[in-house]
N, CA, C and O of each residue as an XYZ file, in Angstrom:
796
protein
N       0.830     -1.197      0.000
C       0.000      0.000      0.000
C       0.877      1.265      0.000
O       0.493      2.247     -0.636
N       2.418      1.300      0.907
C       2.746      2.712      0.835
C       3.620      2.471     -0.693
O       3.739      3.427     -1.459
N       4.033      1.510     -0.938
C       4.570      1.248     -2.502
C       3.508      2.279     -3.368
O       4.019      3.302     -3.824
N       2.257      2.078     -3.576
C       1.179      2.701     -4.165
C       0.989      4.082     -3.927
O       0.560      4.931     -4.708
N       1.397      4.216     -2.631
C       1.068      5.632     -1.857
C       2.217      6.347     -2.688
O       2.036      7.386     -3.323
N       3.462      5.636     -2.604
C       4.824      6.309     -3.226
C       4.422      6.525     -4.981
O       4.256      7.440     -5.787
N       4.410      5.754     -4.950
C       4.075      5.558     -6.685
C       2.849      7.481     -7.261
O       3.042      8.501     -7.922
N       1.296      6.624     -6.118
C       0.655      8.104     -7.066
C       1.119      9.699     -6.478
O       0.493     10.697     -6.835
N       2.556      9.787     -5.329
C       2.616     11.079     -5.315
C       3.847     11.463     -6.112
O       4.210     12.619     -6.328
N       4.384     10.470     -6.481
C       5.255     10.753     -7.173
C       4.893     11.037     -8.978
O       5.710     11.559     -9.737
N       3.601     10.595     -9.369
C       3.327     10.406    -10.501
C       2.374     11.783    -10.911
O       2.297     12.311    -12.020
N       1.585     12.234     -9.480
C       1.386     13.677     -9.088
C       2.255     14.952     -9.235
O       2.019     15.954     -9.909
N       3.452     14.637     -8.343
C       4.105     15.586     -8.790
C       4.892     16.049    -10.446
O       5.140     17.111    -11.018
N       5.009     15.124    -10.637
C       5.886     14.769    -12.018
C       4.374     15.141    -12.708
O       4.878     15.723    -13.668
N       3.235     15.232    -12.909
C       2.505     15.921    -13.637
C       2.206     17.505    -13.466
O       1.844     18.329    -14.306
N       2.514     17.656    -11.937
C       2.310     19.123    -11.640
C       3.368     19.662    -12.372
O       3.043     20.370    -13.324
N       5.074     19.423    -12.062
C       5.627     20.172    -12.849
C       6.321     20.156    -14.318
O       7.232     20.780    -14.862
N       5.326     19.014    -14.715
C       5.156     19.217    -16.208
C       4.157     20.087    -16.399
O       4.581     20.860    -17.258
N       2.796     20.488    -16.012
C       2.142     21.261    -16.417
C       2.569     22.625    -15.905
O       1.635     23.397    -16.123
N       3.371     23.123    -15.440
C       3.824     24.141    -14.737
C       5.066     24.578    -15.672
O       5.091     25.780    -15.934
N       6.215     23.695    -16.275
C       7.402     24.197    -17.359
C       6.471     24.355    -18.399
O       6.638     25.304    -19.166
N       5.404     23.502    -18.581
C       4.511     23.809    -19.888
C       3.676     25.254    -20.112
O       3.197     25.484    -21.222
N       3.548     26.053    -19.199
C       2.841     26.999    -18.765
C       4.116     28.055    -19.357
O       3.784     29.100    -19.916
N       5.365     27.757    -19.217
C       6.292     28.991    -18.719
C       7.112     28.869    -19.689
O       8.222     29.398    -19.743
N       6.416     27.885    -20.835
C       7.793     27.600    -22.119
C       7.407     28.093    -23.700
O       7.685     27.603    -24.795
N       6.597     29.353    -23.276
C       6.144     29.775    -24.483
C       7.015     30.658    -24.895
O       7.687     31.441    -24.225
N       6.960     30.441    -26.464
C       8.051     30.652    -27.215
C       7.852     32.273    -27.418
O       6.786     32.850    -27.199
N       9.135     32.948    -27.902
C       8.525     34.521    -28.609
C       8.442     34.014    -29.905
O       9.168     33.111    -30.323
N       7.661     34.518    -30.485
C       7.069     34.616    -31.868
C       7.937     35.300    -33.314
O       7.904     35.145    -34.535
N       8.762     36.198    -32.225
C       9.949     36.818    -33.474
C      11.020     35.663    -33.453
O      11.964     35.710    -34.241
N      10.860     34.471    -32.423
C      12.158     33.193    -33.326
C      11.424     32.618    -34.150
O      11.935     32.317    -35.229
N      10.136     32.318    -33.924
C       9.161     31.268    -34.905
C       9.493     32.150    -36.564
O       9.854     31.729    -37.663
N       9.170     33.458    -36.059
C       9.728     34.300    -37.784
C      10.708     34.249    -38.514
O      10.733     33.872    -39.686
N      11.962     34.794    -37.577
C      13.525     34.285    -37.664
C      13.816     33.354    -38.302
O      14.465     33.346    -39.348
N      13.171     32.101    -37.491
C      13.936     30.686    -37.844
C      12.635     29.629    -38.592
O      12.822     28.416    -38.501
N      11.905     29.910    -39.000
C      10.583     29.349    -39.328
C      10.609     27.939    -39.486
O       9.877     27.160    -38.876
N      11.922     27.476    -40.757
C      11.922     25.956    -40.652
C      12.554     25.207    -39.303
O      12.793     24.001    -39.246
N      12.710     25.875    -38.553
C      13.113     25.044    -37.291
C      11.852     24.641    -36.224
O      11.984     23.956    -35.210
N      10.658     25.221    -36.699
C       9.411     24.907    -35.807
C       8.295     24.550    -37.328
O       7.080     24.416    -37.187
N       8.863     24.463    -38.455
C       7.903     23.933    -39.341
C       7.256     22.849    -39.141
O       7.994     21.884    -38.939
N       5.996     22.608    -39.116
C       5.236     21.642    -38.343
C       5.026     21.203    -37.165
O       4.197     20.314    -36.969
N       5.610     21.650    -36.366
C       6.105     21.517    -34.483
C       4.596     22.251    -34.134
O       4.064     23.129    -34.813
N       4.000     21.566    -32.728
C       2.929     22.071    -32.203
C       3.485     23.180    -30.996
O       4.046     22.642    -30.041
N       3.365     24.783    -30.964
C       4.317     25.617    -30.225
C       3.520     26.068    -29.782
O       2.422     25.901    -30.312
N       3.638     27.048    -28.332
C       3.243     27.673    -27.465
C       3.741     29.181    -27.962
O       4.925     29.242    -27.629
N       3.457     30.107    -28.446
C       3.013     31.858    -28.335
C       2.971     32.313    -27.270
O       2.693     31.629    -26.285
N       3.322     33.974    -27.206
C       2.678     34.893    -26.356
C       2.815     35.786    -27.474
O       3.928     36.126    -27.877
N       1.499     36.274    -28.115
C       1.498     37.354    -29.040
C       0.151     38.013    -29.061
O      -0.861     37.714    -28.427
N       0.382     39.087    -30.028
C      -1.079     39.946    -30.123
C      -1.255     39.616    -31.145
O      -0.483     39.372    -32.072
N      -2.870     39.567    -30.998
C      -4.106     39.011    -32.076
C      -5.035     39.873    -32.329
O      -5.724     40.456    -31.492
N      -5.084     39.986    -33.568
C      -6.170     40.971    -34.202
C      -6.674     40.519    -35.510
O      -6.106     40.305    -36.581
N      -8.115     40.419    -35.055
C      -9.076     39.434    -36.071
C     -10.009     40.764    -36.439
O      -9.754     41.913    -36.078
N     -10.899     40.435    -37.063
C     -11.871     41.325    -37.882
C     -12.448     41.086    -39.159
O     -12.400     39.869    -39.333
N     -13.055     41.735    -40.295
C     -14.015     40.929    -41.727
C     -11.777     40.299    -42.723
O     -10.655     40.775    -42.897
N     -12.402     39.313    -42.922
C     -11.101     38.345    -43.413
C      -9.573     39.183    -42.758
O      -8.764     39.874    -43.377
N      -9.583     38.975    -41.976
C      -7.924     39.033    -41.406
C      -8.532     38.689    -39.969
O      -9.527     38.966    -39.300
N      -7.136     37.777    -39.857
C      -6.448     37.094    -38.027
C      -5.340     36.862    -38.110
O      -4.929     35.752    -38.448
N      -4.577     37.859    -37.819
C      -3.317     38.041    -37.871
C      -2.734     37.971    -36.114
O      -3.247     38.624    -35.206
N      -1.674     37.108    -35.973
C      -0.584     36.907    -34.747
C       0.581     38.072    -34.789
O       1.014     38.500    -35.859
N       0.823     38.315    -34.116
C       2.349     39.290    -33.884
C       2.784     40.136    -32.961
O       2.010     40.731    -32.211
N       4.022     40.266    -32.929
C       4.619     41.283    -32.082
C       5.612     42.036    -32.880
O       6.540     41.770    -33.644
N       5.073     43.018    -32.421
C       5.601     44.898    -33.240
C       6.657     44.481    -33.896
O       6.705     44.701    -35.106
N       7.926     43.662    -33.120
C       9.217     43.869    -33.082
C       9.715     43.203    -34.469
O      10.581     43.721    -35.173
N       9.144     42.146    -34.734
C       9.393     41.543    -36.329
C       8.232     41.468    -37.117
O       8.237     40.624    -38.013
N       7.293     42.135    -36.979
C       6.017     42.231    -38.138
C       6.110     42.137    -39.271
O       5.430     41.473    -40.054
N       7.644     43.326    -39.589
C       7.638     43.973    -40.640
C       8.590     42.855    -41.389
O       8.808     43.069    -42.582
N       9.169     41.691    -40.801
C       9.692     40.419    -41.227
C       8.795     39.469    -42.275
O       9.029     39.027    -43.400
N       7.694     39.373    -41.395
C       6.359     38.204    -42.258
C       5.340     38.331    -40.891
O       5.430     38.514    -39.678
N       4.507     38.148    -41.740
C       2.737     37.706    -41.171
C       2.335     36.094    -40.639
O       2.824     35.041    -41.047
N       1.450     36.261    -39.763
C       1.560     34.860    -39.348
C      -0.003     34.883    -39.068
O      -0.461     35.584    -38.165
N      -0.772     34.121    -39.844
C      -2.091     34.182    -40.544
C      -2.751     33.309    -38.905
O      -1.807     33.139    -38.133
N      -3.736     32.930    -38.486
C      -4.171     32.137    -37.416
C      -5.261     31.656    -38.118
O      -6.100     32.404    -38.621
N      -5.295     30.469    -38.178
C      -6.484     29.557    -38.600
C      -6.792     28.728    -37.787
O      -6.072     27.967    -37.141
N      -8.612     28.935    -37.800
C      -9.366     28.663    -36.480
C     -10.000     27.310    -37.215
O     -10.740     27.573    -38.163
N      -9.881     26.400    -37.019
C     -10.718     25.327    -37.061
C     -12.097     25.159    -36.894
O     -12.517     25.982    -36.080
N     -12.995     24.406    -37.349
C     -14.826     24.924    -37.088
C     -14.551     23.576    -35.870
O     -15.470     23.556    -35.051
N     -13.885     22.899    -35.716
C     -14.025     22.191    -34.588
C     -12.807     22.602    -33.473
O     -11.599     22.380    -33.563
N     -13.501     23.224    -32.479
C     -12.402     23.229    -31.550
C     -13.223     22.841    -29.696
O     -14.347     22.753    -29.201
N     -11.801     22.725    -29.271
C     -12.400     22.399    -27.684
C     -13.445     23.162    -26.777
O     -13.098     24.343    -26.746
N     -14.457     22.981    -26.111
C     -15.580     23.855    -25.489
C     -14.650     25.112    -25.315
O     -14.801     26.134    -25.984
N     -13.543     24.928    -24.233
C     -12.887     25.975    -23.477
C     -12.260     26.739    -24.239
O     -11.801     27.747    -23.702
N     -11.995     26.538    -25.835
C     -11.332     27.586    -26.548
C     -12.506     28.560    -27.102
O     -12.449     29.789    -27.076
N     -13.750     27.660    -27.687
C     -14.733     28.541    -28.412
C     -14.878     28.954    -27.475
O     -14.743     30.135    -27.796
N     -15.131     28.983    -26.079
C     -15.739     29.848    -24.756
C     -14.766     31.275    -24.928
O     -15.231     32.412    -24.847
N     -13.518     30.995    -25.147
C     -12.427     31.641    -25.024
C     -12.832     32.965    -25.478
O     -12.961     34.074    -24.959
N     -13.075     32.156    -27.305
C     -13.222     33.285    -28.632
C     -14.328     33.708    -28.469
O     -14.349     34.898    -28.783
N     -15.479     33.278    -28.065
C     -16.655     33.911    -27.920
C     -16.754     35.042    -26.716
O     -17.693     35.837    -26.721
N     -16.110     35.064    -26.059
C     -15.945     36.160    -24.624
C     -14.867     37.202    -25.623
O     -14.779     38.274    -25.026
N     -14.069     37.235    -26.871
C     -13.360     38.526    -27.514
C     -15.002     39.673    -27.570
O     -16.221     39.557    -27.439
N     -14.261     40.425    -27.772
C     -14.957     41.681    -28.507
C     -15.586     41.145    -29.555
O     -15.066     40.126    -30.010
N     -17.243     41.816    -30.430
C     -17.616     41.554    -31.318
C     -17.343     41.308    -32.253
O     -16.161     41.471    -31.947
N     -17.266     40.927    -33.621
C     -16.931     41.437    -35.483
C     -14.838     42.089    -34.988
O     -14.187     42.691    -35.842
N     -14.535     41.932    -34.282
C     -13.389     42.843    -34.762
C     -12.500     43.710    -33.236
O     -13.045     44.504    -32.469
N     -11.591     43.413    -33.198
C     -10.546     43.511    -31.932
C      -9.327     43.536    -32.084
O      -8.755     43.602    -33.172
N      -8.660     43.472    -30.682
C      -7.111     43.518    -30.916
C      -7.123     42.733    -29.142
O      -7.591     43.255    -28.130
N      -6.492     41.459    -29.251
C      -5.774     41.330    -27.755
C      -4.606     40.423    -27.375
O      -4.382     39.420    -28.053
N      -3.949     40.695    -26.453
C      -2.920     39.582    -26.177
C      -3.226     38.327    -25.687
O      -4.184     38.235    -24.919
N      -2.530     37.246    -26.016
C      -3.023     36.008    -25.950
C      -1.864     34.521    -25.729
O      -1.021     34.140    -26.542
N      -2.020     34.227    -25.071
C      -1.284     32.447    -25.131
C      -1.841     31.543    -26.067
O      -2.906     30.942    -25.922
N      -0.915     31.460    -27.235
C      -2.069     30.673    -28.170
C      -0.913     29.344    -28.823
O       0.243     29.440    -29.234
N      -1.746     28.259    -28.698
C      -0.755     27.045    -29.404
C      -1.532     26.367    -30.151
O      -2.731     26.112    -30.260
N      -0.326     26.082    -30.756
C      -1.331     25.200    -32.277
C       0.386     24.663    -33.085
O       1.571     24.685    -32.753
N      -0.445     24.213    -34.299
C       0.767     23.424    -35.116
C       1.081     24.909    -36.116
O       0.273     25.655    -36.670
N       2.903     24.962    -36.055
C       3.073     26.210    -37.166
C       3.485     25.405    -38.476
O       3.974     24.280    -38.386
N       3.298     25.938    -39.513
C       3.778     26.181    -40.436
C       4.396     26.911    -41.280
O       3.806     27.471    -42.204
N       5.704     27.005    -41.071
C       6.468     27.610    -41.468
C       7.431     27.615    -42.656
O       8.535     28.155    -42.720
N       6.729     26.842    -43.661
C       7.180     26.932    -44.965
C       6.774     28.026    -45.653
O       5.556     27.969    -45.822
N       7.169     28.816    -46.035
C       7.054     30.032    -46.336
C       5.670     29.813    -47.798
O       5.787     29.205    -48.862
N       4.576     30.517    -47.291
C       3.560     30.328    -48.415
C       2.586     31.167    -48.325
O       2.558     31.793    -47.265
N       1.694     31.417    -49.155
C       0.540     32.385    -49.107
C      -0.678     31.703    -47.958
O      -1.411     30.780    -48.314
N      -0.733     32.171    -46.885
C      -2.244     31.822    -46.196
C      -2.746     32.608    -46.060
O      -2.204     33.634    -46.473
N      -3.898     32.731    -45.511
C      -5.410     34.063    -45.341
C      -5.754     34.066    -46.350
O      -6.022     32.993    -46.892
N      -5.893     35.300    -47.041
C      -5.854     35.742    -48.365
C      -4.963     35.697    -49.176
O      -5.162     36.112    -50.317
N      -3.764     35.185    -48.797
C      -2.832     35.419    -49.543
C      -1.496     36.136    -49.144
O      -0.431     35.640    -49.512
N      -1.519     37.278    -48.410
C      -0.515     37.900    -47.866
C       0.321     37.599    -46.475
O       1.240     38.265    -45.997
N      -0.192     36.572    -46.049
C       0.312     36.044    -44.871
C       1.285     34.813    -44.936
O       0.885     33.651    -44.999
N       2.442     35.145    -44.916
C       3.595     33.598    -45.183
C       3.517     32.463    -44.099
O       3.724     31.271    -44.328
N       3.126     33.114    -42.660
C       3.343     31.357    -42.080
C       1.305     31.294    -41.680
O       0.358     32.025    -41.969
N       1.475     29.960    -40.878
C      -0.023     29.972    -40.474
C       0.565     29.269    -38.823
O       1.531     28.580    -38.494
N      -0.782     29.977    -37.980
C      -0.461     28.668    -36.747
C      -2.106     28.270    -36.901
O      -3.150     28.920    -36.953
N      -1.667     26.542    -36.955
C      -3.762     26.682    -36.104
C      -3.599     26.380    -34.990
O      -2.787     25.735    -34.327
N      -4.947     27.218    -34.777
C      -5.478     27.664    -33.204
C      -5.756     25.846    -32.705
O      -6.618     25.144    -33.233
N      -4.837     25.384    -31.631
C      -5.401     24.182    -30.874
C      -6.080     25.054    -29.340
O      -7.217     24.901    -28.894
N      -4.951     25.995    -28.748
C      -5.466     25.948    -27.438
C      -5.398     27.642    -26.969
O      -4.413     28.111    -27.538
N      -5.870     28.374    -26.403
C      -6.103     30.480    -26.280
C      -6.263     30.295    -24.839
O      -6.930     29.546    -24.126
N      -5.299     31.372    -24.633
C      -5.214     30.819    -22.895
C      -4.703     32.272    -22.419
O      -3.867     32.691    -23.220
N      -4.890     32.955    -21.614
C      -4.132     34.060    -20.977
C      -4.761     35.639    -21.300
O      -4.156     36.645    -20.928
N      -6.229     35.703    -22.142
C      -6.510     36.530    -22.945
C      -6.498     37.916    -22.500
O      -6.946     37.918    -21.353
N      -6.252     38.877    -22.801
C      -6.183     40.396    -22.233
C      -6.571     41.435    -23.354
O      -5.838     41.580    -24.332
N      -7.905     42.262    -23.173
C      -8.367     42.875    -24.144
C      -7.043     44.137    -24.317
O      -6.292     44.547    -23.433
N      -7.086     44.438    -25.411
C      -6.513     45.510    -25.936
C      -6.633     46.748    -26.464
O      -6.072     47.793    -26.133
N      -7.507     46.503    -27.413
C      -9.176     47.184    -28.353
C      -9.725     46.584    -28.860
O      -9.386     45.470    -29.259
N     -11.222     47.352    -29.090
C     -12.112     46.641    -29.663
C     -11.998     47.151    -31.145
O     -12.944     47.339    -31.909
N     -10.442     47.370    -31.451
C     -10.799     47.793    -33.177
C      -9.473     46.731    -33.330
O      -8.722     46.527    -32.376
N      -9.262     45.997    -34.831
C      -8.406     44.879    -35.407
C      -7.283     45.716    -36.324
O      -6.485     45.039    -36.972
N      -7.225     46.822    -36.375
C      -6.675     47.560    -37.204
C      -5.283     47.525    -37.335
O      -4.777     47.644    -36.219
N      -4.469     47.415    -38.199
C      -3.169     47.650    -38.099
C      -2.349     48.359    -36.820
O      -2.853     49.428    -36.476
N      -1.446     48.040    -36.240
C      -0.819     48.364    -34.943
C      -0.851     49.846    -34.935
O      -1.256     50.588    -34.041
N      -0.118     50.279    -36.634
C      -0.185     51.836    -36.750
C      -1.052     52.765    -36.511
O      -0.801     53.957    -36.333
N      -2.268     52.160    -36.499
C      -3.589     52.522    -36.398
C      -4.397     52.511    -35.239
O      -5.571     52.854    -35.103
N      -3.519     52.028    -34.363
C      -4.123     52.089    -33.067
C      -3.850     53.205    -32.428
O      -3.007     53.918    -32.972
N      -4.403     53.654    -31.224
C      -4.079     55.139    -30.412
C      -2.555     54.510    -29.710
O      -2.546     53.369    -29.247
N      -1.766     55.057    -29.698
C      -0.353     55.142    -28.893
C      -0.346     54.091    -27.468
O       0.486     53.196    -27.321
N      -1.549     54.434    -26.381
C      -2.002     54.078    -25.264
C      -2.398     52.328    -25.378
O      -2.272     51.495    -24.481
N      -2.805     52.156    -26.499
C      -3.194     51.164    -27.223
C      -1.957     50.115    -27.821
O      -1.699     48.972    -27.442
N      -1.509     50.667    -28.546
C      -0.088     50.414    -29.060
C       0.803     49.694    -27.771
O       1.115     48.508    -27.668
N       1.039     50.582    -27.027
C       2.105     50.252    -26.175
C       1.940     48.800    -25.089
O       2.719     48.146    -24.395
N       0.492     48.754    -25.400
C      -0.120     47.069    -24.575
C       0.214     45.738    -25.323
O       0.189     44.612    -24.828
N       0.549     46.095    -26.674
C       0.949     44.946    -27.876
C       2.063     44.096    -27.132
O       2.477     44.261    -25.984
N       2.471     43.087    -28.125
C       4.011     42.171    -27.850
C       4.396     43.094    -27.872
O       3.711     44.018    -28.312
N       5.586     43.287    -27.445
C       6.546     44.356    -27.316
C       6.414     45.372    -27.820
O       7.071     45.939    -28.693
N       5.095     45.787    -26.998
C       4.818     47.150    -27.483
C       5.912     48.145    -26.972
O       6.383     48.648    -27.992
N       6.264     48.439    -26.352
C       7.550     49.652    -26.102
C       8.741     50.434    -26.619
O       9.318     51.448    -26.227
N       8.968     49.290    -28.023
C       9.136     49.701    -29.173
C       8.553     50.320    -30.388
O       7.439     50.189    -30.895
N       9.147     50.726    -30.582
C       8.255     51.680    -31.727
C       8.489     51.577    -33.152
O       9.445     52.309    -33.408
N       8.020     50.956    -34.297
C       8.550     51.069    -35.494
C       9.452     52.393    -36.116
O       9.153     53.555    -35.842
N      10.521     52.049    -36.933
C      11.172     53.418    -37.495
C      10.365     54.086    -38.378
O      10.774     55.109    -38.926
N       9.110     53.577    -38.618
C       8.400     54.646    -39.636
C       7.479     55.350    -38.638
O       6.744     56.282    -38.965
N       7.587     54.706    -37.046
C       6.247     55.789    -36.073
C       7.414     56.917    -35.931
O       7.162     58.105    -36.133
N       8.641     56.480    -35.588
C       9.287     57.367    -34.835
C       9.625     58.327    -36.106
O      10.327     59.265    -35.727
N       9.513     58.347    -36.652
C       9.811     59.116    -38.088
C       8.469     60.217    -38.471
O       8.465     60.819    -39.545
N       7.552     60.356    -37.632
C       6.322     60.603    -37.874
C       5.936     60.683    -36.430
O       4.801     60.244    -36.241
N       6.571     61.133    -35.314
C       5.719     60.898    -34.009
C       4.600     62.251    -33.782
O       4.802     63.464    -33.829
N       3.213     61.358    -33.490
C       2.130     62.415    -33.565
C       2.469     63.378    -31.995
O       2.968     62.822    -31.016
N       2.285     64.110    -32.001
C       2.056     64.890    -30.912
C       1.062     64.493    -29.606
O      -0.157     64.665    -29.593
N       1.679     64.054    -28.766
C       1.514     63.530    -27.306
C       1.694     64.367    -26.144
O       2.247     65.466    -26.181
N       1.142     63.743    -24.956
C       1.963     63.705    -23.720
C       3.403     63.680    -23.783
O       4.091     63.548    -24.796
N       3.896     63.861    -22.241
C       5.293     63.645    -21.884
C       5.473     61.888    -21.668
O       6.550     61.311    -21.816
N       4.077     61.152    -21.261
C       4.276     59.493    -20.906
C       4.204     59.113    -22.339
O       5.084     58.301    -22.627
N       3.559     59.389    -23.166
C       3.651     58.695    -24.402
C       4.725     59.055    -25.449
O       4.960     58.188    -26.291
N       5.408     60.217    -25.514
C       6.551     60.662    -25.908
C       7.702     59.530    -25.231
O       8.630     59.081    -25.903
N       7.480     59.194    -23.909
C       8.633     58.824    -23.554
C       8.468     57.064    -24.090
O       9.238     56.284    -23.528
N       7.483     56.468    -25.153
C       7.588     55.341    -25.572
C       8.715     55.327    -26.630
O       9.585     54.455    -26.617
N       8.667     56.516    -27.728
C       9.590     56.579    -28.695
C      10.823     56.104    -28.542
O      11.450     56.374    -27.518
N      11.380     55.295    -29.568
C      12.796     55.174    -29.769
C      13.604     56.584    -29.074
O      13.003     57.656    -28.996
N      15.167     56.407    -28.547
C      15.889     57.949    -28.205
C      16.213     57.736    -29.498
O      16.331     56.581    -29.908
N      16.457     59.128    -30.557
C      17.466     59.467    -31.218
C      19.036     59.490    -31.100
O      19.586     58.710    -30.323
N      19.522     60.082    -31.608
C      21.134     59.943    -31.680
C      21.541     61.368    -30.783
O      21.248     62.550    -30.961
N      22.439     60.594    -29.634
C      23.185     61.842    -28.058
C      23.495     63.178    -29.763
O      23.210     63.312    -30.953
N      24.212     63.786    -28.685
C      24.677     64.969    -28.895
C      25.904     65.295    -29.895
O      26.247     66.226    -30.624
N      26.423     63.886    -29.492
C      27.209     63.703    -29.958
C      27.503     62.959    -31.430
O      28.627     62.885    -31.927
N      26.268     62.415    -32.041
C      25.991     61.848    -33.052
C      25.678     60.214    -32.779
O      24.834     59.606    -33.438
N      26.598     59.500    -31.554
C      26.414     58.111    -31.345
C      24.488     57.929    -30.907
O      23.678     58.738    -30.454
N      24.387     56.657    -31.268
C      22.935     56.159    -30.852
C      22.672     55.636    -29.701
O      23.341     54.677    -29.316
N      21.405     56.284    -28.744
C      21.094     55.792    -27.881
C      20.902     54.709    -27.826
O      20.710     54.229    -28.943
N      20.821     53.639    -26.597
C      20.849     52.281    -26.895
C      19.352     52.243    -26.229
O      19.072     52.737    -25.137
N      18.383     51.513    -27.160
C      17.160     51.598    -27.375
C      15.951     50.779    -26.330
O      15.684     49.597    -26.552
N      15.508     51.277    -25.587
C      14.855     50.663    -24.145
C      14.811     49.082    -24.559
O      14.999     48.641    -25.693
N      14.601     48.539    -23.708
C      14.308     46.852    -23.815
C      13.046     46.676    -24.283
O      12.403     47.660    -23.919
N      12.036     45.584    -25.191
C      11.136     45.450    -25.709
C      10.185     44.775    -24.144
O      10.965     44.237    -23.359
N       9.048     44.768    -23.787
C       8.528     44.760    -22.883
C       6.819     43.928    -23.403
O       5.804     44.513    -23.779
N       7.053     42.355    -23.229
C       6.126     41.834    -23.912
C       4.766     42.429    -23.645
O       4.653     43.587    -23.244
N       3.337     41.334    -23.955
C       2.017     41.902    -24.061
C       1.541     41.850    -22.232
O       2.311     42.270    -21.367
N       0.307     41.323    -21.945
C      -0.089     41.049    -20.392
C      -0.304     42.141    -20.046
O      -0.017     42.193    -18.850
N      -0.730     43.294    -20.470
C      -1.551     44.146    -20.421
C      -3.042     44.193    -20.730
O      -3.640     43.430    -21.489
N      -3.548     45.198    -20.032
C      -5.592     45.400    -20.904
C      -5.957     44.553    -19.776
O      -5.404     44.095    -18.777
N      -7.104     44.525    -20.326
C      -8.658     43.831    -19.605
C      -8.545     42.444    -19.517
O      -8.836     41.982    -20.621
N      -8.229     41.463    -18.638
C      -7.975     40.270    -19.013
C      -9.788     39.272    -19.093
O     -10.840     39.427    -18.472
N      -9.434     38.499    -19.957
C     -10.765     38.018    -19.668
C     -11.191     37.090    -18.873
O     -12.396     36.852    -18.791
């Protein structure tokens, strides 16, 4: 009997902290871009921002967007707890951060419509945090908005090239320019999503 006793706490724990490294081993999304055939077909764990709306569901973080698109395809069959998931987003059209795993594909190809090179499908949405209720391009979001993304704290070189007129807190998201001296500031650290309204 304590043979048994030994056996299910040991078979307990060894599941707790597998589900616990499994929780904490999500990948960033700018290596899945980077390195694409190294997770081609691999079922991966995300932390990225999602913004769906009429034909686009697009995955990403600010920091390699401008690399490739990473299309999200939702399956018409999925688990109760994920449709519960997607059905608690915002109506027709949003923006939020998310834990999302599924199988990538990363052979470089047209998905969505066409303009999107990798795909993940959606197996499992876990961690959700509203952002906005508009799907719009990152550029297109209000600043306040912006800065809740994957690494939102960076700023693309075409915002900072164009910075709208702000506050002193939202000014201070911008890239620094170049000291006084001509050398370049060395550019704040990128500061993932887990911001907003969680659901």
């Amino acid at each position: 009997m304590r043979h048994m006793r030994g056996l299910f706490t040991g078979f307990s724990l060894f599941a707790f902290c597998w589900l616990v490294a499994g929780e904490d081993s999500a990948l960033d999304l700018c290596d899945l871009i980077n390195r694409p055939q190294a997770f081609d077909g691999k079922r991966v764990t995300v932390r990225a921002s999602y913004r769906y709306g009429f034909e686009w569901q697009e995955i990403y973080c600010l920091q390699c967007r401008h690399v490739a698109k990473v299309w999200l395809a939702i399956p018409p069959e999925l688990p109760k707890a994920v449709q519960k998931s997607l059905n608690r987003l915002p109506k027709n059209q949003g923006t939020v951060n998310a834990t999302l795993t599924g199988t990538f594909h990363g052979s470089r190809s047209a998905f969505g419509d066409g303009g999107y090179q990798y795909q993940l499908d959606l197996e499992r949405l876990e961690q959700v945090n509203v952002v906005s209720k508009s799907g719009s391009v990152p550029d297109a979001l209000r600043d306040r908005e912006r800065a809740k993304l994957c690494q939102g704290r960076l700023q693309s070189p075409a915002r900072e090239a164009h910075p709208r007129k702000e506050g002193p807190a939202a000014r201070n998201l911008l890239l620094p320019g170049p000291d006084a001296d001509g050398g370049q500031r060395v550019p704040q650290q990128p500061v993932g999503g887990g911001f907003g309204r969680e659901l």
